[in-house]
C-alpha positions as CSV (number, residue, x, y, z in Angstrom):
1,X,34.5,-44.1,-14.3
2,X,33.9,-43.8,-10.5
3,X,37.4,-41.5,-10.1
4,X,35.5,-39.3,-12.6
5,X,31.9,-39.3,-10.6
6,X,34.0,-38.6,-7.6
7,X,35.6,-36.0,-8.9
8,X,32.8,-34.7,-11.1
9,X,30.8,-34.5,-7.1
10,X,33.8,-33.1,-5.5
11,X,33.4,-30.2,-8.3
12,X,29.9,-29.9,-8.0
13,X,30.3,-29.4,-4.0
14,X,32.7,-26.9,-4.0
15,X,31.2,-25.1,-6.8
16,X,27.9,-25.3,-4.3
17,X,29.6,-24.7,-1.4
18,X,31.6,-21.3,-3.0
19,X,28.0,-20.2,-4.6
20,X,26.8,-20.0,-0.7
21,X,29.6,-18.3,0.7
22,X,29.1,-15.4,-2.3
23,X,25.5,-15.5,-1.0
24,X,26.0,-15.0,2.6
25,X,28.7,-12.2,1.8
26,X,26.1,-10.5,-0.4
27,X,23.4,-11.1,1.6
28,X,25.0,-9.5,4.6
29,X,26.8,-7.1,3.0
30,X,25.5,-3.5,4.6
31,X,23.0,-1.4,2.6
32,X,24.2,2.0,1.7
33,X,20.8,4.5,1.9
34,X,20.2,7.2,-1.4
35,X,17.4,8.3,1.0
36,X,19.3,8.2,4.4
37,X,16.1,7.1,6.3
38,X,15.8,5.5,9.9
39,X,12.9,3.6,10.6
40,X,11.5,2.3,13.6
41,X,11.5,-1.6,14.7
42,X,8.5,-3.6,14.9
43,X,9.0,-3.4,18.9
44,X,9.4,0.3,18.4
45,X,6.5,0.7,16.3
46,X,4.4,-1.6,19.2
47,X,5.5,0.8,21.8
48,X,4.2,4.2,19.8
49,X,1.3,2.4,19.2
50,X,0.1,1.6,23.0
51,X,1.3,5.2,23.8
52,X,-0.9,6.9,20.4
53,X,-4.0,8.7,22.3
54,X,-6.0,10.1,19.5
55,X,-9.1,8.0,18.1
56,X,-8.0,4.8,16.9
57,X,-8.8,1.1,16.6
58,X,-7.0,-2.2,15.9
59,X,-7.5,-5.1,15.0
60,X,-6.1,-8.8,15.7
61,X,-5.4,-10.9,12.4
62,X,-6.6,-14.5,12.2
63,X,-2.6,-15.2,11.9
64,X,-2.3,-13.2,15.2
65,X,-0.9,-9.5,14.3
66,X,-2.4,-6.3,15.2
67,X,-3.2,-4.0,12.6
68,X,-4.0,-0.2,13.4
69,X,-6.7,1.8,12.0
70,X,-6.3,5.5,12.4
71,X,-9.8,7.2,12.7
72,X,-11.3,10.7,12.1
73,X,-15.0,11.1,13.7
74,X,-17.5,13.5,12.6
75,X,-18.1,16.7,15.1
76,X,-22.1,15.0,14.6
77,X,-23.3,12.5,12.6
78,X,-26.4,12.7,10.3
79,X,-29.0,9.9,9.7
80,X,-28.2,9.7,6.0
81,X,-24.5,9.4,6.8
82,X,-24.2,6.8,9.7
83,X,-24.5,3.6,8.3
84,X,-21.1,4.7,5.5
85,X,-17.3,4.7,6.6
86,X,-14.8,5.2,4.3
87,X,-11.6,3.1,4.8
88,X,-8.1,5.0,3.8
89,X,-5.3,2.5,2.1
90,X,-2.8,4.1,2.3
91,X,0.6,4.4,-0.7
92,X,3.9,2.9,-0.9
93,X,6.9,4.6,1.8
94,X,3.7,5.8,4.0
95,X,1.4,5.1,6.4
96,X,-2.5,6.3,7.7
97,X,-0.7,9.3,9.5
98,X,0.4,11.1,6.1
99,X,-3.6,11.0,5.2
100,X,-4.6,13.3,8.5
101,X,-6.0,16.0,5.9
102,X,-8.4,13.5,4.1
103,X,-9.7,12.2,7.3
104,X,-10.6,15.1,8.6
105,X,-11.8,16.4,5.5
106,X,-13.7,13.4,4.8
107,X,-14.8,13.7,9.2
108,X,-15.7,17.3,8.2
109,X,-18.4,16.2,5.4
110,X,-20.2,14.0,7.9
111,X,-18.0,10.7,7.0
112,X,-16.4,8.5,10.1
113,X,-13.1,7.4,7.9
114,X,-10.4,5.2,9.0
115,X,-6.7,4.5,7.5
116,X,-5.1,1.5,8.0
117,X,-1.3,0.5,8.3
118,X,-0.6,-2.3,7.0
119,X,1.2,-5.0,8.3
120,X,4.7,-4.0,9.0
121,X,4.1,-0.2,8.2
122,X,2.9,2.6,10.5
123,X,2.1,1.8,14.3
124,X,1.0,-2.1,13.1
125,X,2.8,-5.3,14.0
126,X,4.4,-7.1,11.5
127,X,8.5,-7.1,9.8
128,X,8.8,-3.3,8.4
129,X,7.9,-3.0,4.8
130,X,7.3,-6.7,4.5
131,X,4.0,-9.5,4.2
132,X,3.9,-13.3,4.3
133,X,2.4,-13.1,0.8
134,X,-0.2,-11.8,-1.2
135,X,-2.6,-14.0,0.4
136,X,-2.1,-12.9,3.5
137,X,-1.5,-9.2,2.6
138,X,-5.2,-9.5,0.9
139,X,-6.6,-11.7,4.1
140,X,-5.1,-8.2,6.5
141,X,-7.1,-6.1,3.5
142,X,-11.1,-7.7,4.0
143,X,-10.6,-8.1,7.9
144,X,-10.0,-4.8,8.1
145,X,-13.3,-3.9,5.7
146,X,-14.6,-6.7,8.1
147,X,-13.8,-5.5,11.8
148,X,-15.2,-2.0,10.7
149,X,-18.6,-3.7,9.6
150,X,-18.5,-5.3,12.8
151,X,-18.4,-1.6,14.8
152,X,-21.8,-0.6,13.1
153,X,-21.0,0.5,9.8
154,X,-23.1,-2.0,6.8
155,X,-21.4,0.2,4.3
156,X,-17.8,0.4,3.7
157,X,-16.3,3.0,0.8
158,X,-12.7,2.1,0.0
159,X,-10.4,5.1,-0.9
160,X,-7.1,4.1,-2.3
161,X,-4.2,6.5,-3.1
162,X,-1.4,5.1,-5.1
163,X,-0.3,1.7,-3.6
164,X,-3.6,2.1,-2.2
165,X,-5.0,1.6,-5.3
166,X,-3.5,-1.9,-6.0
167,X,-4.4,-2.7,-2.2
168,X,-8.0,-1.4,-3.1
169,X,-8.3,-3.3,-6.6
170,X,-6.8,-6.7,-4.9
171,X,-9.3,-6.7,-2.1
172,X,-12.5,-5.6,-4.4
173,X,-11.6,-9.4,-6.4
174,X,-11.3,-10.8,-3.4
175,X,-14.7,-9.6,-1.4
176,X,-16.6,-7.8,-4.4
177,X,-20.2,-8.4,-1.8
178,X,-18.2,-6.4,1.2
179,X,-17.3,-3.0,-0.3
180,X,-20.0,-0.5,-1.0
181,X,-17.9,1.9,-3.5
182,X,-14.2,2.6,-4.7
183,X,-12.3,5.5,-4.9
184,X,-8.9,5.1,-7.0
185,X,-6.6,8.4,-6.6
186,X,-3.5,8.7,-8.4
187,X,-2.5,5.7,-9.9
188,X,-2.0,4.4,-13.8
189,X,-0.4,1.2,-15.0
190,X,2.6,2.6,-16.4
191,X,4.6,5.8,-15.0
192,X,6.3,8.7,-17.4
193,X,9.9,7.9,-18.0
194,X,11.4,10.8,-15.5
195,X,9.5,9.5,-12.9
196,X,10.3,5.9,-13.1
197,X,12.1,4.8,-10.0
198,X,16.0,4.5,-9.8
199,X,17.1,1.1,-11.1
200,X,19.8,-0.8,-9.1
201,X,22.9,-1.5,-10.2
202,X,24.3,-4.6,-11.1
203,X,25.7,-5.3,-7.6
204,X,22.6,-4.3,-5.9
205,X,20.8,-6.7,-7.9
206,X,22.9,-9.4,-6.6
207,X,22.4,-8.5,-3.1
208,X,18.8,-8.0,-3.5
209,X,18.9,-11.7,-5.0
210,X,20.6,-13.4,-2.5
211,X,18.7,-11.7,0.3
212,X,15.8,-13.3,-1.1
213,X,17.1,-16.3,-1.4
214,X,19.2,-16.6,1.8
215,X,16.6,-14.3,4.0
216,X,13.5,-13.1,2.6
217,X,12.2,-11.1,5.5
218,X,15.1,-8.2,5.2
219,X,14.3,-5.2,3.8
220,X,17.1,-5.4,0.6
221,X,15.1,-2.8,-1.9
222,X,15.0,0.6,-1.4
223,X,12.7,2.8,-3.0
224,X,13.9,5.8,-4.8
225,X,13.4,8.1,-7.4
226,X,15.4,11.4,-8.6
227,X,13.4,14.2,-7.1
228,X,11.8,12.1,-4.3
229,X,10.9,14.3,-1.3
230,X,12.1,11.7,1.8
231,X,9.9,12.1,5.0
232,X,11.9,12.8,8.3
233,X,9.0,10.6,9.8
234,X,10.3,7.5,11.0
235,X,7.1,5.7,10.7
236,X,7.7,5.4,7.0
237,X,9.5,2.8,4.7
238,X,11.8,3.5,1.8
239,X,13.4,-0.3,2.0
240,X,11.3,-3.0,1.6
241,X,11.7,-6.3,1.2
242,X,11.8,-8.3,-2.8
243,X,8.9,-10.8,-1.5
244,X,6.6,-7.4,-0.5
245,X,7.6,-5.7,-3.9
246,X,6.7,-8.5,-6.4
247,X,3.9,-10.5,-4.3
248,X,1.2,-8.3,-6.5
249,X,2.0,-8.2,-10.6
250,X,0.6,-4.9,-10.3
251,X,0.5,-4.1,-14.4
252,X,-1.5,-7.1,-14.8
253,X,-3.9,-6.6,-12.3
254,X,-7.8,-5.6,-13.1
255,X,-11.1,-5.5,-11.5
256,X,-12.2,-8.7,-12.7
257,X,-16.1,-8.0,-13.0
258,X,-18.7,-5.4,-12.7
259,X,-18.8,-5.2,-9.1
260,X,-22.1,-3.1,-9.7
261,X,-21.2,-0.4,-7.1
262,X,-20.5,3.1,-7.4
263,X,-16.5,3.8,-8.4
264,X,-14.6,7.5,-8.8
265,X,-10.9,7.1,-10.3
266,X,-9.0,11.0,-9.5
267,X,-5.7,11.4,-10.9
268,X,-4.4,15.7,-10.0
269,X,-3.8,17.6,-13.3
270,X,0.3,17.8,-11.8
271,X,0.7,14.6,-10.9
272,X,4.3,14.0,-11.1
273,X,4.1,10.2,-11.6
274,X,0.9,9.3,-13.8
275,X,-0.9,11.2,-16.7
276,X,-4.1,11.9,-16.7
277,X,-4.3,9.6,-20.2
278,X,-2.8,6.8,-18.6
279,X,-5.0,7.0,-15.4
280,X,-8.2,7.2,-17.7
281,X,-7.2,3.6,-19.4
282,X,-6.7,2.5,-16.2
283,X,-10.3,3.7,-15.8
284,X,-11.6,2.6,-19.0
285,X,-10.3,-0.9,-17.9
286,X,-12.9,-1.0,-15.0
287,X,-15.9,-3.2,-15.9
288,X,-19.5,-1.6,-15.5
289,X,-21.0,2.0,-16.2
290,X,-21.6,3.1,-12.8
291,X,-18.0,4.9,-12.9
292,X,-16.7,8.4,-13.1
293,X,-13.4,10.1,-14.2
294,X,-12.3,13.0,-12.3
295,X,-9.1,15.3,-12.9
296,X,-8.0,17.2,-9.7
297,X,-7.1,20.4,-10.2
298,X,-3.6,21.3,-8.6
299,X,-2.9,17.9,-7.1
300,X,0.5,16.5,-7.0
301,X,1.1,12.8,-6.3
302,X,1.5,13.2,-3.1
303,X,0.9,16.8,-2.3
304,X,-2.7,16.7,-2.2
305,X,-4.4,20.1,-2.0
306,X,-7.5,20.0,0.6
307,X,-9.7,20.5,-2.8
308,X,-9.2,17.0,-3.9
309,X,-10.6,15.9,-0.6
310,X,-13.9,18.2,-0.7
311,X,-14.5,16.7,-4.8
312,X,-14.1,13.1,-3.0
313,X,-16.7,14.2,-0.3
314,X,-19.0,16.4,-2.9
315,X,-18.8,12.8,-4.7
316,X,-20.3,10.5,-1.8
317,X,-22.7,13.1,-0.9
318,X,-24.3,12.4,-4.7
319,X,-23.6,9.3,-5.0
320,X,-24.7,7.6,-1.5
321,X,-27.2,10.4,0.0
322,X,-30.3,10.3,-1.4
């Protein structure tokens, strides 16, 4: 009986010990790019940031991190208008800087906007295209809304795009008192078919598994879809890491009550992602009656004509200037 134990652990070792080495091979294995991308390092991404000399602001974190917060100003400011910012969250790959036509079109109608990175994406701190957790992820979210109160503005409008919307959604549950209004653009629970994004293949999988496992902080899964246009800039991410993808069950999530304040949900009439039925159930999801659907006329996903921006101003001039 013991020869059998003993051998039995001897079995159960190696069979551990062969399961590991697998994993580190995997793990360390080098990526091969469909988008060919280089990004920048968080040190890289530190150093643009203390050189970047147009308006901004960060922000220190309660965990430490600076976060960045792009900002358009108005040419003048109106009485009506200077107690409401909007804050930009920005979609997946991208960061505040691919949102320079909204600010200043939201600047233009009278609006002092900001976009913030978030962690580990754009000219914030943080591991690229990575977060802690969804607690932390949503803690980054409010301090932003937070630190902007704190520079004179009561009233804070979130405007999500894409990613932006789940980023906008999760925060709204989490502070419902601390946002004045919601704008959702461009975003449904389920995609059409062509644009769904490129599964990997059975050997990626395993990689991407054993990264998580064996060093959840590398970026192991890259986002890509047939027809994707890839940015040159290298402020974007296209691999991100399994903990950032799956921290937020994003088909499950909802606005869990009637927040009671003023929310627009866009979706453009060529979106390449989303239909315009699936964005409205989306819509028709949202708790309350102080909503409105909107269809953008010649708006992409992300090719956003400077239309779109002037409906999202025309919007918060009826809604929030009496």
């Amino acid at each position: 009986m013991k020869k059998i134990l003993k051998r039995t652990m001897y079995i159960l070792l190696l069979l551990i010990g062969v399961t590991l080495v697998i994993g580190l091979i995997l793990a360390f294995w080098p990526n091969e790019s469909r988008t060919g991308h280089v990004g920048v390092t968080p040190e890289e991404a530190a150093k643009l940031r203390q050189n970047y000399v147009g308006p901004h602001d960060t922000l220190t974190t309660t965990d430490g991190e600076v976060l960045f917060l792009r900002r358009w100003n108005p040419d003048s400011i109106v009485d009506s208008k200077k107690d409401l910012a909007v804050l930009i969250f920005h979609g997946i790959t991208a960061h505040s800087g691919a949102y320079d036509m909204a600010g200043k079109t939201l600047a233009a109608g009278g609006y002092t906007t900001f976009g913030l990175d978030y962690r580990g994406h754009g000219l914030s701190d943080g591991n690229r295209a990575d977060s802690p957790g969804k607690e932390r992820f949503t803690a980054d979210l409010a301090e932003s809304i937070k630190y902007i109160k704190g520079l004179g503005f009561p009233k804070v409008v979130v405007m999500g795009h894409s990613l932006g919307v789940v980023s906008a959604i999760t925060v709204a549950n989490a502070v419902p008192k601390e946002l004045t209004g919601l704008i959702l653009l461009s975003a449904a629970y389920e995609r059409k078919k062509e644009a769904e994004v490129v599964s990997p293949t059975a050997f990626q999988k395993a990689k991407i598994v054993a990264n998580s496992i064996l060093r959840p902080s590398h970026q192991a899964v890259e986002y890509y879809r047939e027809g994707m246009v890839v940015s040159k800039d290298p402020l974007y991410n296209y691999t991100y890491t399994l903990r950032f993808v799956t921290m937020i069950p994003t088909k499950d999530l909802r606005i869990q009550q009637d927040m009671r304040i003023p929310i627009m949900v866009g979706i453009g009439d060529k979106d390449e992602l989303f239909t315009v039925e699936k964005a409205r159930e989306l819509y028709d999801l949202i708790p309350g009656n102080q909503k409105e659907f909107v269809v953008l006329k010649d708006m992409y996903h992300a090719k956003i004509p400077v239309e779109s921006w002037e409906t999202c101003v025309e919007w918060l001039n009826k809604t929030f200037i009496k």
